[in-house]
C-alpha positions as CSV (number, residue, x, y, z in Angstrom):
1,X,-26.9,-19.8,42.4
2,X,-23.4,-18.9,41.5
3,X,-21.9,-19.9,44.5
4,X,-24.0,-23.5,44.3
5,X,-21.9,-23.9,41.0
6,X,-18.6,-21.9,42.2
7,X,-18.9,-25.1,45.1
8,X,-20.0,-28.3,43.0
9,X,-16.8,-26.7,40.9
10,X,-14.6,-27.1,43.4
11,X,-15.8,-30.4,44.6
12,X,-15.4,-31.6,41.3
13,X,-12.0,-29.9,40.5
14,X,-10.4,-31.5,43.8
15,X,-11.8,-34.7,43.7
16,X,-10.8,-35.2,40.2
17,X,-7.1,-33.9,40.7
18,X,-6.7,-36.4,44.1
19,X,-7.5,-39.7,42.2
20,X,-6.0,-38.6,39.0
21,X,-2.8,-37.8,41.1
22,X,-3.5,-41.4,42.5
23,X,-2.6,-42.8,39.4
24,X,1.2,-41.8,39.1
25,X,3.8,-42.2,41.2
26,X,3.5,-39.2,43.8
27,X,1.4,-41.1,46.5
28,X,4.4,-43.5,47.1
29,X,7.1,-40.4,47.2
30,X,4.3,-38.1,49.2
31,X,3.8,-41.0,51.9
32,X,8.0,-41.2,52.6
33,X,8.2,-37.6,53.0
34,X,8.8,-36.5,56.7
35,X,7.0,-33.3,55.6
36,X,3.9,-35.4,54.9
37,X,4.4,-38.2,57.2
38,X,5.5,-38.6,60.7
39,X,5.8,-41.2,64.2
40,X,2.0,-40.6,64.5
41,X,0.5,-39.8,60.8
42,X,2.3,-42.2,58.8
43,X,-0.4,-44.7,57.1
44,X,2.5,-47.6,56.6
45,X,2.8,-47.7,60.5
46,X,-1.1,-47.9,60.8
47,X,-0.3,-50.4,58.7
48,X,1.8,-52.3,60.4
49,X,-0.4,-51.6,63.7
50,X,-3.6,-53.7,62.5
51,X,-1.2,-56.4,60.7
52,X,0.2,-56.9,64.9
53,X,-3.4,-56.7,66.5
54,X,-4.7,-59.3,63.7
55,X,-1.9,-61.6,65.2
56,X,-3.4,-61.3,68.6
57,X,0.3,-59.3,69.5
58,X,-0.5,-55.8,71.4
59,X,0.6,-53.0,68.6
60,X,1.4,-50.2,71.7
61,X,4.7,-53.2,73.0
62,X,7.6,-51.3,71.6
63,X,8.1,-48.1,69.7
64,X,5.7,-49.2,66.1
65,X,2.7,-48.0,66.8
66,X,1.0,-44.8,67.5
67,X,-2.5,-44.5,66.8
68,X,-5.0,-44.1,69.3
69,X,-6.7,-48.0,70.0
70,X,-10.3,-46.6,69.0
71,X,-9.1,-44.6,65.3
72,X,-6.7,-48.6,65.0
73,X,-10.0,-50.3,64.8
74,X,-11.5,-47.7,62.4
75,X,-8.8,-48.3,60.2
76,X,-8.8,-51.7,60.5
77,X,-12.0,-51.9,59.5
78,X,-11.9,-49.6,56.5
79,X,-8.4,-50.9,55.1
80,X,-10.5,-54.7,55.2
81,X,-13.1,-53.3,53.3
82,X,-11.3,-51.3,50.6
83,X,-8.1,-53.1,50.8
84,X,-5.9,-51.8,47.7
85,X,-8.9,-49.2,47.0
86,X,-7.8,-47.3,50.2
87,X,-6.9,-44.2,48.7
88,X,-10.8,-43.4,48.2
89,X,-10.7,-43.4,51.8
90,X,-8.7,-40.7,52.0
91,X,-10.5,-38.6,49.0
92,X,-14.0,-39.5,51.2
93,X,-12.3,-38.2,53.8
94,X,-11.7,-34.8,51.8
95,X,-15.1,-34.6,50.4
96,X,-16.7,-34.5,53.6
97,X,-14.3,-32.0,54.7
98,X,-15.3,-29.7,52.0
99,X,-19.0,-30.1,52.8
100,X,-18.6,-29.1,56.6
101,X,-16.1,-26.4,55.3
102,X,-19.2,-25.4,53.0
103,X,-21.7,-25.3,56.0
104,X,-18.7,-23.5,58.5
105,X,-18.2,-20.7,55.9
106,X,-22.2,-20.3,55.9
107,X,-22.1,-19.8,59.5
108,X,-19.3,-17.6,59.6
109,X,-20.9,-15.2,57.4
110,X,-24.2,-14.7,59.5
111,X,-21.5,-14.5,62.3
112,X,-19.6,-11.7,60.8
113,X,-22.8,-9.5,59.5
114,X,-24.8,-10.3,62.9
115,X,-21.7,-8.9,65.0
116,X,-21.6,-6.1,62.8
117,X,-25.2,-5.3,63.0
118,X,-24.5,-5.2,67.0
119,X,-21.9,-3.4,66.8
120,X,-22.3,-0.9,64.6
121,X,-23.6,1.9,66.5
122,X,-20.0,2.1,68.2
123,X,-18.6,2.2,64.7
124,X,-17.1,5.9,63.8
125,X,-18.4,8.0,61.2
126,X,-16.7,7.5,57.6
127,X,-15.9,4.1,57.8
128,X,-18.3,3.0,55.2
129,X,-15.5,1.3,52.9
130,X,-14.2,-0.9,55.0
131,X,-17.8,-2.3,56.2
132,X,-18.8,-5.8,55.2
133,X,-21.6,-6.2,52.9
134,X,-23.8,-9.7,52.5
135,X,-22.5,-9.8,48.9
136,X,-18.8,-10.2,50.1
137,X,-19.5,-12.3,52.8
138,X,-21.3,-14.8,51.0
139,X,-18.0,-15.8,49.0
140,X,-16.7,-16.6,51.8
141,X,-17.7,-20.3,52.0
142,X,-16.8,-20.7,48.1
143,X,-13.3,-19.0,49.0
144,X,-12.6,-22.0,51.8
145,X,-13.8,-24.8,49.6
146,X,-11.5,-24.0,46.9
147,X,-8.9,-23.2,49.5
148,X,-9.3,-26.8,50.8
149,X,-9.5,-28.6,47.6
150,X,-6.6,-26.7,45.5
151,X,-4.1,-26.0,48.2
152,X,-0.9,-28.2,47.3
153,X,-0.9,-28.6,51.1
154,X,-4.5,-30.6,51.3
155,X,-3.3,-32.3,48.1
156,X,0.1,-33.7,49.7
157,X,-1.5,-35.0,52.4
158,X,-4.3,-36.4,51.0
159,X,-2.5,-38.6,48.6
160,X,0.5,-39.1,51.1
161,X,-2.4,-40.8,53.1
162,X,-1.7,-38.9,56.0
163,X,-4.1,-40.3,59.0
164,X,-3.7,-36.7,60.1
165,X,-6.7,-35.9,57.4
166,X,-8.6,-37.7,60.3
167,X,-7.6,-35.5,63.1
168,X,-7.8,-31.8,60.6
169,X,-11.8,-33.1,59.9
170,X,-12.6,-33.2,63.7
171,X,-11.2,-29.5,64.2
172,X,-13.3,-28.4,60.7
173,X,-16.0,-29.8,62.9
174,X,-15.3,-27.9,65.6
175,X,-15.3,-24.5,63.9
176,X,-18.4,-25.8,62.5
177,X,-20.5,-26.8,65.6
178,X,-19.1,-23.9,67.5
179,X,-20.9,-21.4,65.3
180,X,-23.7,-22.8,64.8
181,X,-24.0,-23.4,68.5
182,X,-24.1,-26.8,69.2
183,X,-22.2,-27.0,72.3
184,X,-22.3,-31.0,73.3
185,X,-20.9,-32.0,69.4
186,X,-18.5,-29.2,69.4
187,X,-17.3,-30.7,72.6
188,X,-17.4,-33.7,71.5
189,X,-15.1,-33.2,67.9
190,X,-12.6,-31.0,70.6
191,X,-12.3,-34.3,72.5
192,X,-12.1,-36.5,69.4
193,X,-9.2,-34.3,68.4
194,X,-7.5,-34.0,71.5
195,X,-7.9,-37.8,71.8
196,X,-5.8,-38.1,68.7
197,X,-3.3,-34.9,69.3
198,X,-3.4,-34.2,72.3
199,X,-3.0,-30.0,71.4
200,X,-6.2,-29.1,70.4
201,X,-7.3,-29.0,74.1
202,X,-6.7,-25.4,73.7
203,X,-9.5,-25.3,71.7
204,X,-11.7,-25.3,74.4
205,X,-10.9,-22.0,75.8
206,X,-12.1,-20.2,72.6
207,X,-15.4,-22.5,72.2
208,X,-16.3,-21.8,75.8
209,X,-16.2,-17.8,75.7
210,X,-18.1,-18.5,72.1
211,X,-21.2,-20.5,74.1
212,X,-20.8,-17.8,77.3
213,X,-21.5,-15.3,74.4
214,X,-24.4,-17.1,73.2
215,X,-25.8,-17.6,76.9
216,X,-26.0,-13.8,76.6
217,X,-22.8,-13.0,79.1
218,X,-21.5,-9.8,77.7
219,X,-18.4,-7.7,79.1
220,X,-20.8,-6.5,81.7
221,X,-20.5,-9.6,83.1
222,X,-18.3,-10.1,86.5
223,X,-15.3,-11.6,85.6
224,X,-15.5,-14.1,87.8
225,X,-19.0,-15.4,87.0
226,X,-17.7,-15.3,83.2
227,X,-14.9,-17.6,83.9
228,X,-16.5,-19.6,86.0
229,X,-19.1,-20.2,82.7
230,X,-16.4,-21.2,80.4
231,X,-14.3,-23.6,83.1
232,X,-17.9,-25.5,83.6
233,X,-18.2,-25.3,79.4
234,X,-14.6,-26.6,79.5
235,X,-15.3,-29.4,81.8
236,X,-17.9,-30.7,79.4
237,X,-14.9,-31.0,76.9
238,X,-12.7,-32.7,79.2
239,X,-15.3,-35.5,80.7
240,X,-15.6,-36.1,77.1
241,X,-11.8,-36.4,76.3
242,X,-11.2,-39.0,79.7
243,X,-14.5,-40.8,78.4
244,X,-12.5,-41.8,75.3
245,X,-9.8,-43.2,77.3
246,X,-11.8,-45.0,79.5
247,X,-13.4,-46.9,76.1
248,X,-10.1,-47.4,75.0
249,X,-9.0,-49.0,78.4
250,X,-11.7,-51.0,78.1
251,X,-10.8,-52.1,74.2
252,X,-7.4,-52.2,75.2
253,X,-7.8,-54.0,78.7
254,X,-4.6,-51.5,80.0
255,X,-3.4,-48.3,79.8
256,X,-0.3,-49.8,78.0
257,X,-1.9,-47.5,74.7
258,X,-1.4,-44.2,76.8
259,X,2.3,-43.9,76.9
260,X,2.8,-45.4,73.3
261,X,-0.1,-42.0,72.1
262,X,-0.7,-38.9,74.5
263,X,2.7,-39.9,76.6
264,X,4.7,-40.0,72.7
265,X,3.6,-36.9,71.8
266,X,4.6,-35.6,75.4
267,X,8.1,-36.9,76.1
268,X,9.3,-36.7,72.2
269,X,11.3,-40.2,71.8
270,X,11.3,-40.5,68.3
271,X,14.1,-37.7,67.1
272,X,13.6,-38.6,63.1
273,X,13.7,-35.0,61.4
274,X,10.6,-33.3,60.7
275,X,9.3,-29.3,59.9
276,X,9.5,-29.1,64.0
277,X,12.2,-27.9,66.1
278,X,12.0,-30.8,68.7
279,X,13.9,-33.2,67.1
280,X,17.2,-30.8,66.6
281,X,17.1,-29.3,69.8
282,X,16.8,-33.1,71.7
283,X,19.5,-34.8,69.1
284,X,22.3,-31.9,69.8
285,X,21.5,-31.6,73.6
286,X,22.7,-33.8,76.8
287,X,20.4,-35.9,77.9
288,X,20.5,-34.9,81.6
289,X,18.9,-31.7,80.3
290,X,16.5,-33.8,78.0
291,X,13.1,-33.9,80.6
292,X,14.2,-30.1,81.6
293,X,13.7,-29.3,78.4
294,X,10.8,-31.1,77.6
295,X,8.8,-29.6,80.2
296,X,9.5,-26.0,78.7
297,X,9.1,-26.8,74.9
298,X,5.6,-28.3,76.1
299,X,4.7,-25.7,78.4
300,X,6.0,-23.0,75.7
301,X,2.9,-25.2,73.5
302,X,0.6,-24.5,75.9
303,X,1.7,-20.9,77.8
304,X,0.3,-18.5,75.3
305,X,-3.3,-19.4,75.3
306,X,-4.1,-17.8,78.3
307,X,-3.1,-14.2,77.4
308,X,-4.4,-14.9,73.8
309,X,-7.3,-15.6,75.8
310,X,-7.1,-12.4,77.3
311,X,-6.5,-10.7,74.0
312,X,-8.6,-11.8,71.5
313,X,-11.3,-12.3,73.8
314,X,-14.3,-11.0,71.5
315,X,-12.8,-13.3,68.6
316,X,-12.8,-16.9,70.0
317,X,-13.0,-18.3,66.9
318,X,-9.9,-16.7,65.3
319,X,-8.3,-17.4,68.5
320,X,-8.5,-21.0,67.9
321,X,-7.2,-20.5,64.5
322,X,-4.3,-18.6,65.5
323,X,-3.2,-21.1,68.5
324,X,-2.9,-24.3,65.4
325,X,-0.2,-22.3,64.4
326,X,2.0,-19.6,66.4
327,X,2.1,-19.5,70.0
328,X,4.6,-16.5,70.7
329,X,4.3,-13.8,69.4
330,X,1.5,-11.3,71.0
331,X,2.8,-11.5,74.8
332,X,1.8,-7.9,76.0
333,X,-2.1,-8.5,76.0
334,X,-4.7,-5.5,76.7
335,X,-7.2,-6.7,79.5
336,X,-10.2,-8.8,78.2
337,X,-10.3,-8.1,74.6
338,X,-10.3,-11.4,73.7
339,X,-14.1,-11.7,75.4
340,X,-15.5,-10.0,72.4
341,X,-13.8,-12.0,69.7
342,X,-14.0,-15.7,70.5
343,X,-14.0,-16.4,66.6
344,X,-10.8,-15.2,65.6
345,X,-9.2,-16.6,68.9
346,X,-10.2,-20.0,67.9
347,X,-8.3,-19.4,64.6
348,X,-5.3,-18.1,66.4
349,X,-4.9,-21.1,68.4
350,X,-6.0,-23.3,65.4
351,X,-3.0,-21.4,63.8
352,X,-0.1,-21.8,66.8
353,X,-0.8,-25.8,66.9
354,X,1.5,-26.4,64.1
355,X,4.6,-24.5,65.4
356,X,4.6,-26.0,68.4
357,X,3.8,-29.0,68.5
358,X,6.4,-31.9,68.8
359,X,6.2,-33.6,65.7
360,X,4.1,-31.1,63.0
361,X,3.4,-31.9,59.5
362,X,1.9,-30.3,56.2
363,X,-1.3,-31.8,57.6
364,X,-1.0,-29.0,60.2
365,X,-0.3,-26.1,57.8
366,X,-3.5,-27.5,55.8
367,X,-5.7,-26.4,58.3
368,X,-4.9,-22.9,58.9
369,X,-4.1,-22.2,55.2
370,X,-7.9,-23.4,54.4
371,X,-9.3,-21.4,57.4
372,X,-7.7,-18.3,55.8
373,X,-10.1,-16.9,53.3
374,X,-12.6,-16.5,56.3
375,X,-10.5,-13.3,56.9
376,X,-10.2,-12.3,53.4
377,X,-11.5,-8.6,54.8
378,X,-8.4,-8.1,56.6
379,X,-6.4,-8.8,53.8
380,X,-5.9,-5.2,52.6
381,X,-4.6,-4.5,56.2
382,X,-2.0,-6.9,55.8
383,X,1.9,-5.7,54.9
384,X,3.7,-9.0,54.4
385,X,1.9,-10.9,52.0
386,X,4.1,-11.0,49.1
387,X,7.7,-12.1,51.5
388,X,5.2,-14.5,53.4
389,X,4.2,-16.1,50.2
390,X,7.5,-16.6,48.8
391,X,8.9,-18.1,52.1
392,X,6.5,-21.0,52.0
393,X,7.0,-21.6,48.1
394,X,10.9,-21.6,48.8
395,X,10.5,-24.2,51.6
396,X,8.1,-26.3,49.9
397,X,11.1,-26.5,47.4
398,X,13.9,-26.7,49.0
399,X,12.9,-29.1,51.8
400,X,13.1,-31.8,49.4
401,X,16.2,-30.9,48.0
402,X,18.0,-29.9,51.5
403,X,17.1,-33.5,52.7
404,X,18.2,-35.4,49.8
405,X,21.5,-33.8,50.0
406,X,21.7,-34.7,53.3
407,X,20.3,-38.1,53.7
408,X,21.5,-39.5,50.4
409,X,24.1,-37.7,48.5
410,X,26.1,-37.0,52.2
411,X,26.8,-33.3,50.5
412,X,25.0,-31.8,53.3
413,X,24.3,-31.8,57.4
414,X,21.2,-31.4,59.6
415,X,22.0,-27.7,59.6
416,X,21.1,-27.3,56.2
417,X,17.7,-28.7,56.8
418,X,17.1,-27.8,60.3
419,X,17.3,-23.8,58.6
420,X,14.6,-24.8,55.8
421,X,12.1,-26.0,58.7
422,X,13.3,-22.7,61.0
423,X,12.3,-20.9,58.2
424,X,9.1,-22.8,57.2
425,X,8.2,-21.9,61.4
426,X,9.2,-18.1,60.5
427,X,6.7,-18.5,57.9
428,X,4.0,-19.2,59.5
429,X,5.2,-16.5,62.3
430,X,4.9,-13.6,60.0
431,X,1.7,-14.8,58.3
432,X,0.3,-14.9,61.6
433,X,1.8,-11.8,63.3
434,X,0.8,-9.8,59.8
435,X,-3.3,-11.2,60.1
436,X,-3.0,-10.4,63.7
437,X,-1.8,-6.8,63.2
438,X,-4.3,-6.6,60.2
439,X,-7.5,-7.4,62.5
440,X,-6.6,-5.4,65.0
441,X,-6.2,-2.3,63.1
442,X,-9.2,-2.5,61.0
443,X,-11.1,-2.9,64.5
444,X,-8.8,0.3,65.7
445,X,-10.1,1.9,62.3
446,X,-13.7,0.9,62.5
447,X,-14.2,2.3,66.0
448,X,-12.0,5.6,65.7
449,X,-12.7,6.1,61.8
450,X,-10.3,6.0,58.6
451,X,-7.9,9.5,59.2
452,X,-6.0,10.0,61.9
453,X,-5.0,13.4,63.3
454,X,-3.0,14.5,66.1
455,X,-4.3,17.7,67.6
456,X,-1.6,20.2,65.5
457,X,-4.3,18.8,62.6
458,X,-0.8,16.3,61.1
459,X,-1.6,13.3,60.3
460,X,-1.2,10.4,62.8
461,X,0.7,7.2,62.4
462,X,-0.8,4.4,64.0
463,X,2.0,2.0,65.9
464,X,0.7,-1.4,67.3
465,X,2.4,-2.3,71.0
């Protein structure tokens, strides 16, 4: 019963903060920040998109337009139907964000005290504190809700009317479907989101060791019947993703859409400053070594997933939460242990997306920083909290500032910002690399017990590799 209230709390609490915000002047300075809005978020391009298509003139001729043709008629239809009321498209948007947050974090917790019931009997003796019990568990949806609906990052975009919203809903849904173990609609919002940003195709490495779990392969299983399981689970995914271009060749009647969405986001034309580190790299560098370099920044996007893979292979779903934002940092990768976690690799990948990616956004950072609380256990594991935390507050400051010294009082260069969004990324790094090295070792605790001794009876110190 107290959670039910904790929830409608929250509901009410965000909803009534987004269109009281919607009232004063921050939507219209929200939706010109390049934080907020980008090439392919940016609602004043959709705009201008559906005003070209309802003058019969292809929005993908030139360099406007960037929306996939399918999400141009969606909002084509909405923005006739709500016209100057759009913004409660946007809050809608939201709302049902929280509610599929609210039935993920359900899921989640019957995920986490069913693996723990399996596992348990290979737990050490002594390691009763650090155990999860139903009565923490079960805050965890009411810890994601508020997450979602508070954090100034949700906020931005939401009233920046950042189409990205769109695109962040899909991969709650995804989370969502994979643990309650729907495979064909968990497919399905992997496509929808790889359809619009191209990157969370990497989701479907996590969500097909999750459904080789549930089809009972276990690490007894022959590694080569395992992998052949998730590459015909990750076909599924994929049929579905070319099925969505098809319909748009069809709405479309060409493929002229493809290189104006999916080839954008590829070959990185548009150079206009952002949280990346695309657009500094390309505007200092020759352009002979422009599609050289574009093939490794890319690749570098795509590269780690494999030994993350490998790594986190029992946690898919914290996996794909880690991958939306980092996508470097755990290289050296002990043989299959990813098998048994397809969870938390599916938040690891969620978590490298927004690194990575060639033109990221607050949008990005949204997602991850909502998924958080479903690891609140690890948190007393973790040693960087308090630097993290102040490295994201100091760049949600100074980001601002940095670019209107540059762009408009001319007191400042691209350096200065180009080091605000190098250390938003480092950020996101640590917070990363500290959950990472916080999971593991409460797994390392859980199956060799709290205290440590080396054979001279000293106490050990534990050093990750």
């Amino acid at each position: 019963m107290a959670t039910g209230i904790g929830l409608g709390l929250c509901f009410a609490a965000g909803i009534i903060l987004r269109l009281s915000l919607f009232r004063t002047n921050l939507p219209d300075w929200f939706a010109e920040r390049v934080e907020i809005s980008n090439a392919l978020t940016s609602w004043q391009k959709t705009l201008d998109g559906i005003a070209l298509q309802d003058n019969d003139i292809s929005p993908y001729r030139g360099d406007l337009f960037h929306e996939t043709p399918i999400m141009l008629r969606v909002f084509s239809f909405v923005s006739k139907v709500l016209s100057s009321k759009m913004h409660y498209f946007f809050v809608f948007i939201d709302i049902l964000s929280g509610l599929v947050l609210a039935s993920m974090g359900k899921e989640f917790s019957r995920y986490l005290l069913q693996k723990q019931v399996n596992n348990v009997k290979n737990y050490a003796v002594g390691v009763e504190k650090i155990i999860l019990r139903k009565d923490h568990v079960d805050l965890i949806p009411l810890a994601i809700v508020a997450t979602h609906f508070l954090n100034p990052y949700s906020v931005a975009v939401c009233l920046g009317k950042s189409t990205a919203v769109i695109n962040n809903f899909f991969i709650f849904l995804t989370f969502m479907f994979m643990l309650k173990g729907n495979l064909l609609m968990c497919m399905g919002t992997i496509a929808m989101a790889t359809y619009q940003s191209l990157y969370p195709v990497m989701l479907l490495v996590p969500a097909a060791i999750y459904f080789q779990h549930m089809s009972g392969q276990t690490k007894k299983t022959e590694s080569s019947q395992f992998i052949t399981g998730c590459g015909v689970t990750s076909m599924v995914g994929v049929g579905m993703t070319l099925g969505l271009y098809l319909i748009s060749y069809f709405l479309e009647g060409s493929m002229r859409f493809l290189g104006a969405t999916t080839g954008f986001i590829l070959g990185v034309p548009d150079l206009t400053p952002n949280l990346g580190v695309f657009w500094y790299f390309f505007t200092e560098m020759f352009e002979h070594f422009r599609p050289f370099f574009i093939c490794v920044f890319q690749i570098n996007a795509f590269l780690y997933t494999v030994p993350l893979a490998v790594k986190l292979r029992d946690h898919p779903v914290f996996l794909a939460y880690v991958l939306v934002t980092l996508m470097s940092i755990f290289k050296s990768c002990p043989l299959f242990f990813s098998r048994d976690h397809p969870v938390f690799l599916a938040y690891v990948l969620v978590t490298l997306m927004s690194i990575f990616k060639s033109y990221p956004s607050y949008a990005d950072v949204a997602v991850f920083i909502t998924l958080l609380p479903m690891w609140k256990h690890v948190f007393s594991y973790m040693r960087n909290t308090f630097v993290v935390t102040n490295m994201f507050l100091v760049c949600m400051v100074m980001s601002p500032i940095l670019w209107h010294l540059w762009i408009y009082a001319g007191s400042a260069n691209a350096n200065f910002y180009f080091a605000i969004a190098l250390t938003f990324s480092t950020a996101q790094i640590f917070l990363i690399a500290d959950l990472m090295f916080g999971y593991l070792r409460r797994e390392f605790d859980l199956h060799n017990g709290l205290k440590h001794k080396l054979d001279n009876g000293k106490d050990a110190q534990i050093v990750m590799e």
